[in-house]
C-alpha positions as CSV (number, residue, x, y, z in Angstrom):
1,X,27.8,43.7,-40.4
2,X,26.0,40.4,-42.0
3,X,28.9,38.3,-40.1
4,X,27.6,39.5,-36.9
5,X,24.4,39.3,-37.3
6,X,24.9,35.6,-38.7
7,X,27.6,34.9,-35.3
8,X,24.4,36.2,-33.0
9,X,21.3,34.8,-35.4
10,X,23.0,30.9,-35.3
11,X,23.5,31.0,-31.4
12,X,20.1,32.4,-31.0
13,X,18.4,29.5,-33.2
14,X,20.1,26.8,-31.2
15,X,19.1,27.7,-28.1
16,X,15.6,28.5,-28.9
17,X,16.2,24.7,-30.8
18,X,17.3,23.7,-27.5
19,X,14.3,25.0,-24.9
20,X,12.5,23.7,-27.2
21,X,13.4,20.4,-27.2
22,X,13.5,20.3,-23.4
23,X,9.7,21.3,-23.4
24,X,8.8,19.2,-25.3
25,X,10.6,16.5,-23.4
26,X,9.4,17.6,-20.0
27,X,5.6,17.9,-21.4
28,X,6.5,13.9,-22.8
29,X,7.3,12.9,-19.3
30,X,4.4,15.2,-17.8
31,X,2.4,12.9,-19.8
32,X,3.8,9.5,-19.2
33,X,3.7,10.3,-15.6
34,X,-0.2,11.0,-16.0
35,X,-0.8,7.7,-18.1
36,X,1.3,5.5,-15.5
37,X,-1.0,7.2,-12.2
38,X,-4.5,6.1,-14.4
39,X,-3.3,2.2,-15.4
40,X,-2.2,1.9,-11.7
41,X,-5.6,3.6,-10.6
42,X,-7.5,1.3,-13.4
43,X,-5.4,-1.6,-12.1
44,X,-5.8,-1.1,-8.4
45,X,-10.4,-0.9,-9.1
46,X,-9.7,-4.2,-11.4
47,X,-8.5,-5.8,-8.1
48,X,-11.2,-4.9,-5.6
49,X,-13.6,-5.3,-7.9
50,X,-12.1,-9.3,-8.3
51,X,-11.7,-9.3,-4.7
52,X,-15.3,-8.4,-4.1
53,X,-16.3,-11.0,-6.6
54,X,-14.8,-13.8,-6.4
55,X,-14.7,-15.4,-3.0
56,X,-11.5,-17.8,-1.8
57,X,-11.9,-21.6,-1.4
58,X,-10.8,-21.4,2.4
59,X,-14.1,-19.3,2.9
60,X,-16.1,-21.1,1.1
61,X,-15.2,-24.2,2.9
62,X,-15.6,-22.3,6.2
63,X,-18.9,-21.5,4.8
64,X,-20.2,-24.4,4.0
65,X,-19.1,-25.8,7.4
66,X,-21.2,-23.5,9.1
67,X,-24.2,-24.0,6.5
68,X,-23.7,-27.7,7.8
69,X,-23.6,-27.3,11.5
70,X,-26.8,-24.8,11.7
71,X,-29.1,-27.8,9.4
72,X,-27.8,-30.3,11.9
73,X,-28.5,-28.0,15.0
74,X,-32.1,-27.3,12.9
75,X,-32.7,-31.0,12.5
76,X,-31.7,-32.0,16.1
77,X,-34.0,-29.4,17.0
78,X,-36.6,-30.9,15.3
79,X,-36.1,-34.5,16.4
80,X,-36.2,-33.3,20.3
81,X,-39.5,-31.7,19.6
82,X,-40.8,-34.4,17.9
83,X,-39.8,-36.9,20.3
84,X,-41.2,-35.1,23.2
């Protein structure tokens, strides 16, 4: 009687062993998962918000051309109403 309860108690305790092992993998990579979607979130707001910031030297350049362009059209402006 004790050797078959011993062949059916060992099985038993490796296979609960075993699911539990395998939940506790799964709720590792449950996890991971979660931690990998908020650094890409974090990393994707880290970008816009240095995209919103910070402004590229080909606009700026652009800018500044146009800054230059409206003083001269202001001063021209000026010049043809003070020469009248």
């Amino acid at each position: 009687m004790d050797e078959r309860i011993l062949t059916a108690i060992v099985p038993a305790i490796g296979l609960v062993s075993g699911l539990i092992a395998t939940y506790v993998s799964l709720q590792n990579r449950a996890l991971l998962a979660e931690v990998r979607k908020e650094l890409a979130e974090m990393e994707n707001r880290i970008i816009l918000r240095l995209n919103g910031l910070y402004i590229r030297r080909s606009e700026c350049e652009l800018h500044n051309a146009l800054l230059e362009e409206r003083i001269e059209g202001i001063v021209r402006q000026k010049r043809e109403a003070a020469s009248d």
